[in-house]
C-alpha positions as CSV (number, residue, x, y, z in Angstrom):
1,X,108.8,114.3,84.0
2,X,110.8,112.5,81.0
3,X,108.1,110.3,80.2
4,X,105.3,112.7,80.5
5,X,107.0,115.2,78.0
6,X,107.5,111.9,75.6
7,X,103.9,111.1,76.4
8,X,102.5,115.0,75.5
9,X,105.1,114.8,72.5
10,X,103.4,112.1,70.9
11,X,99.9,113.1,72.0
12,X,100.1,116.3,70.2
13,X,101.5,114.8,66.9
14,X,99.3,115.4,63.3
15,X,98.3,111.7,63.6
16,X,96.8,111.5,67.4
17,X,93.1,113.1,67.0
18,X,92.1,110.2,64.6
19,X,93.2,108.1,67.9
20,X,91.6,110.3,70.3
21,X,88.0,110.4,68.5
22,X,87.9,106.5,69.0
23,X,87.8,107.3,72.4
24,X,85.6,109.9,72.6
25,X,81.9,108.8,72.6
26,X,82.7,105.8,74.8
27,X,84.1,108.3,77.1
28,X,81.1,110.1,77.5
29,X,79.0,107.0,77.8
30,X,80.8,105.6,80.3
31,X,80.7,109.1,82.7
32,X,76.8,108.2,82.5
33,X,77.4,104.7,84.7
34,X,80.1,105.5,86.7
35,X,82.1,108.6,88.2
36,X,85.5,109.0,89.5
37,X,83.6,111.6,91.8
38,X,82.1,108.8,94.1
39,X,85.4,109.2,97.0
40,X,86.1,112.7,97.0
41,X,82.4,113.3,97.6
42,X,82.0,110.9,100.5
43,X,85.0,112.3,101.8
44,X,83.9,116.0,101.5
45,X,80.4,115.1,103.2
46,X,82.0,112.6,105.5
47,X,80.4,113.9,108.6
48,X,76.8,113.7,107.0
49,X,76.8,110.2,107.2
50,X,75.0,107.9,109.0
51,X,76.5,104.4,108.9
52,X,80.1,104.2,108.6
53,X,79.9,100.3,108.7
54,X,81.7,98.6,105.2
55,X,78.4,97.9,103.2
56,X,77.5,101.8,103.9
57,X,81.1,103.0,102.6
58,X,81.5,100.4,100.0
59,X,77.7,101.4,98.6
60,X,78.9,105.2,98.6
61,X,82.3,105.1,97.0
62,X,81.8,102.3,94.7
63,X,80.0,101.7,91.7
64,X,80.6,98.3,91.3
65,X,77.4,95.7,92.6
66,X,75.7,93.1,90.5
67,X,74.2,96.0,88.0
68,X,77.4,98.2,88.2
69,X,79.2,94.6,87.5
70,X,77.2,93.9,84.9
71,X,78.3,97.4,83.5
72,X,81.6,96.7,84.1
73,X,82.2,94.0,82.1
74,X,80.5,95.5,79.2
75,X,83.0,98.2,80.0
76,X,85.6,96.2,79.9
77,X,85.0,94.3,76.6
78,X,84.3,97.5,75.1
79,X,87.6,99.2,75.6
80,X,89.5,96.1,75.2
81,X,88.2,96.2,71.8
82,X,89.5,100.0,71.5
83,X,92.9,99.7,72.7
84,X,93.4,96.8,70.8
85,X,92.8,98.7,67.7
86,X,95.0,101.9,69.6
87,X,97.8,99.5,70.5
88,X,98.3,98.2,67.4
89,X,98.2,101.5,65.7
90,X,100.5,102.6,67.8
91,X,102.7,99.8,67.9
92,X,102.9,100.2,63.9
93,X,103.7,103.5,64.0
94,X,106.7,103.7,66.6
95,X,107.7,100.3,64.6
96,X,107.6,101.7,61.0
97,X,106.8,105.3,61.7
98,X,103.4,104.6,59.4
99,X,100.3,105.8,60.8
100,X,97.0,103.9,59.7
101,X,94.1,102.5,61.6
102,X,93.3,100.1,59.2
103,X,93.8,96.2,60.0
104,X,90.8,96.3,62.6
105,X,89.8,92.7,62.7
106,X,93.5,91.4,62.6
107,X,94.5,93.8,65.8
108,X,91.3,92.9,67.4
109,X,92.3,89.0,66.9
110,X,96.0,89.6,67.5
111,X,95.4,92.1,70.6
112,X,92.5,91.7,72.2
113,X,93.5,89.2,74.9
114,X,96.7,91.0,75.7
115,X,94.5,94.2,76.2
116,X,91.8,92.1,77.5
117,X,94.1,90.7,80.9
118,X,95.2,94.4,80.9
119,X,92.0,96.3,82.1
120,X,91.1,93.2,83.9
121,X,93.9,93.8,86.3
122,X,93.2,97.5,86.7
123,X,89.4,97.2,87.2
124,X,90.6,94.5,89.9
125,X,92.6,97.0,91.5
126,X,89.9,99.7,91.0
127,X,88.0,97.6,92.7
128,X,90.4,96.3,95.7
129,X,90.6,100.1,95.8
130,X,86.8,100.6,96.9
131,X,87.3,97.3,99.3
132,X,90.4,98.5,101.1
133,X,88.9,101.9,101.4
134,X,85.7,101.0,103.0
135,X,87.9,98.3,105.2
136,X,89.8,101.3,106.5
137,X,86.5,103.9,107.2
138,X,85.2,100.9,108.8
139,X,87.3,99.6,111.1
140,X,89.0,103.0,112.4
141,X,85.4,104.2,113.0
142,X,84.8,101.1,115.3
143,X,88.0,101.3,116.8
144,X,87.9,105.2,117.4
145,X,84.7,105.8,117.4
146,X,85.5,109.1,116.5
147,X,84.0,110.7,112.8
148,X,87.2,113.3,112.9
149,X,89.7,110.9,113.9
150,X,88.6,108.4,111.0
151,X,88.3,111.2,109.0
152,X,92.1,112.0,109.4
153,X,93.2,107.8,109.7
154,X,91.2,107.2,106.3
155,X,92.6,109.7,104.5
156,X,96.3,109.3,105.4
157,X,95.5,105.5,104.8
158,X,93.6,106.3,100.8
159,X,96.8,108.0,100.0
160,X,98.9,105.0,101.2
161,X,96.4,102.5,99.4
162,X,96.6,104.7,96.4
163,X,100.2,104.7,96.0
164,X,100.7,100.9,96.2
165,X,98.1,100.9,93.3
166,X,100.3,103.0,91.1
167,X,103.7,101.2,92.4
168,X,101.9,98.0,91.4
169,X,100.8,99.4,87.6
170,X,104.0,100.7,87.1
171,X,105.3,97.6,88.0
172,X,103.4,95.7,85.4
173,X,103.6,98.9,83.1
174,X,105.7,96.9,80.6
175,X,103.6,94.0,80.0
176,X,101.0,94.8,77.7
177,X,103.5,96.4,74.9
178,X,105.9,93.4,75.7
179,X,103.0,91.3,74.7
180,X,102.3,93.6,71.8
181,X,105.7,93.4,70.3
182,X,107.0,90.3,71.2
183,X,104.3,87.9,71.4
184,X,105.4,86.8,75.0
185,X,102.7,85.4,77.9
186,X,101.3,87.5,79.9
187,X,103.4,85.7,82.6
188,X,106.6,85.9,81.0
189,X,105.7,89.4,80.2
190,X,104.9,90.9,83.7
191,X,108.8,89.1,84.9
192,X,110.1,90.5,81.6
193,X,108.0,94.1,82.9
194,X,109.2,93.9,86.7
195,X,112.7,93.5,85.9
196,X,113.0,96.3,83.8
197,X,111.1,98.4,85.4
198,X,112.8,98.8,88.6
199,X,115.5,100.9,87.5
200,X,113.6,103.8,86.4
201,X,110.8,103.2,88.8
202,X,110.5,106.7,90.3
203,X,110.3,108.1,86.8
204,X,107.4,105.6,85.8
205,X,105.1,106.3,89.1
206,X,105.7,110.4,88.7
207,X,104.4,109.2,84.8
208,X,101.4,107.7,86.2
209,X,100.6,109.2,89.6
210,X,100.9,112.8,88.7
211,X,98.0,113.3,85.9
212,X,96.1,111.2,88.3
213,X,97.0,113.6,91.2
214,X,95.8,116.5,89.4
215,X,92.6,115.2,88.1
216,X,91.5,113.8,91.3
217,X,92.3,117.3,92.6
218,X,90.0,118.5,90.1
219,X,87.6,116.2,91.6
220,X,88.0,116.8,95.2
221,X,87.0,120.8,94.2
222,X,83.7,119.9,92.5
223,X,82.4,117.3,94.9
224,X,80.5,120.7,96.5
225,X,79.2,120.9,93.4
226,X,75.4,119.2,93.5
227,X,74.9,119.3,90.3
228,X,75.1,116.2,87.9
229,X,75.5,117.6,84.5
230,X,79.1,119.1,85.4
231,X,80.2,115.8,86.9
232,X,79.5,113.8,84.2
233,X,81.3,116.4,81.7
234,X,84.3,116.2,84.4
235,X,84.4,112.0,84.5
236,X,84.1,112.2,80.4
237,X,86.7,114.5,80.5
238,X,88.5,112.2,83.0
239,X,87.9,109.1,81.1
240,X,88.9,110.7,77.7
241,X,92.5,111.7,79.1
242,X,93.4,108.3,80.6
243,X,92.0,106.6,77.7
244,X,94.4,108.6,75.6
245,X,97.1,109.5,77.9
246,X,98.4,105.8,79.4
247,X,98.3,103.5,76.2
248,X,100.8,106.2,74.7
249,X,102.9,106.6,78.3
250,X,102.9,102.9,78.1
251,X,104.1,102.4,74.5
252,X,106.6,105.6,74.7
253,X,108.3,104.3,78.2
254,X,108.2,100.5,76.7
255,X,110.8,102.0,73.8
256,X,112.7,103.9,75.7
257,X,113.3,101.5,78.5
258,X,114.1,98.5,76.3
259,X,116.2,101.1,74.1
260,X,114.1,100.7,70.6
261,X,114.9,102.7,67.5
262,X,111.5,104.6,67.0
263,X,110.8,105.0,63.2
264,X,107.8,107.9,64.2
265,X,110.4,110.6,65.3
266,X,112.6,110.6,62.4
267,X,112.0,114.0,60.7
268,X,109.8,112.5,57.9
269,X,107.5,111.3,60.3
270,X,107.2,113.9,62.4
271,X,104.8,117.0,62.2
């Protein structure tokens, strides 16, 4: 729970709305394209369906085909472009305990790359996620034969899925602020990221896994819900939270781990 209090701790600091509202409107566009929902509601109506062969489970749970890929790589250029400008700011302000977005073409030239490689690999697990997923529905229900059985297997086997995703990004947790502040390769980075990690690996997976946890909760409750509008308040909701909540968990564990003096918390700089 350290790092989530650090995370909150920052979050709620005089400074972090001006980061938050850059946030905001893509947030919302975004929940228009894509929703978070797409799982939990083909779990929750599991025994509605018809076809439980992979292009059937894949077409229900993911939003990610030649339009939806289309989507996300506009997706993903946009909000490299955003965390660029929020990992610099942040980066300056831990650094020298100055808060400014200013600088945005510099940060975009000096961060988007870094930032870039960053979402890359997470929409690549996002979309593993769907692949594995619909692998698993797919092959239990031909091996079983059985909706309830799969059902069960599928679920047990999403959990397991899901938590070698967050061992994995909290593995390579480390590398975009290592890239940020040191100017390392992304390869030399991830090393520098895995080695470092490992010691306070439980800490770092509670860090990412729990908010996750509970929003997905949130999400499992509403998919009885048949009604758009609330979903895509929900996923903007959703995607507003993560895209505030893990470039600061990644920054605050970064300077804690690698034991750096952070200028922001000295009483002049704080609230």
């Amino acid at each position: 729970m350290k790092y989530i209090k650090l995370t909150f701790q920052y979050m709620f600091n005089k400074h972090f709305w001006k980061i938050a509202l850059i946030t905001l409107i893509p947030s919302i566009a975004i929940s228009f394209f894509a929703s978070f929902s797409s799982t939990a509601h083909y779990l929750i109506n599991f025994f509605k369906q018809e076809d439980y062969s992979f292009s059937a489970v894949y077409g229900s749970i993911s939003d990610i085909n030649w339009v939806g890929f289309l989507v996300a790589l506009g997706v993903l250029i946009l909000f490299s472009c955003i965390l660029s400008v929020i990992t610099g700011t942040l980066q300056r302000h831990m650094r020298t305990g100055q808060f400014a977005i200013t600088n945005i073409g510099k940060r975009l030239n000096e961060n988007f790359i870094s930032c870039f490689l960053t979402l890359a690999l997470v929409f690549l697990l996002v979309y593993l996620f769907g692949v594995f997923t619909s692998i698993t529905v797919s092959a239990w229900f031909k091996i079983t034969s059985s909706a309830t059985a799969t059902l069960v297997i599928s679920a047990i086997f999403i959990a397991v899925i899901f938590f070698i995703m967050v061992l994995l990004v909290s593995l390579f947790s480390m590398t975009n602020p290592n890239m940020i502040c040191t100017g390392a390769n992304i390869l030399d980075s991830i090393s520098v990221s895995i080695k470092n990690t490992r010691p306070y690996l439980f800490k770092i997976i509670v860090a990412y896994s729990l908010p996750l946890i509970l929003l997905f909760a949130v999400q499992f409750g509403l998919a009885f819900v048949e009604f758009r509008a609330i979903h895509i308040v929900i996923d903007s909701i959703m995607m507003f939270f993560i895209s505030c909540y893990y470039p600061v968990l990644a920054f605050v564990t970064y300077y804690d781990i690698f034991d750096r003096d952070r200028e922001d918390l000295l009483p002049e700089n704080r609230l």
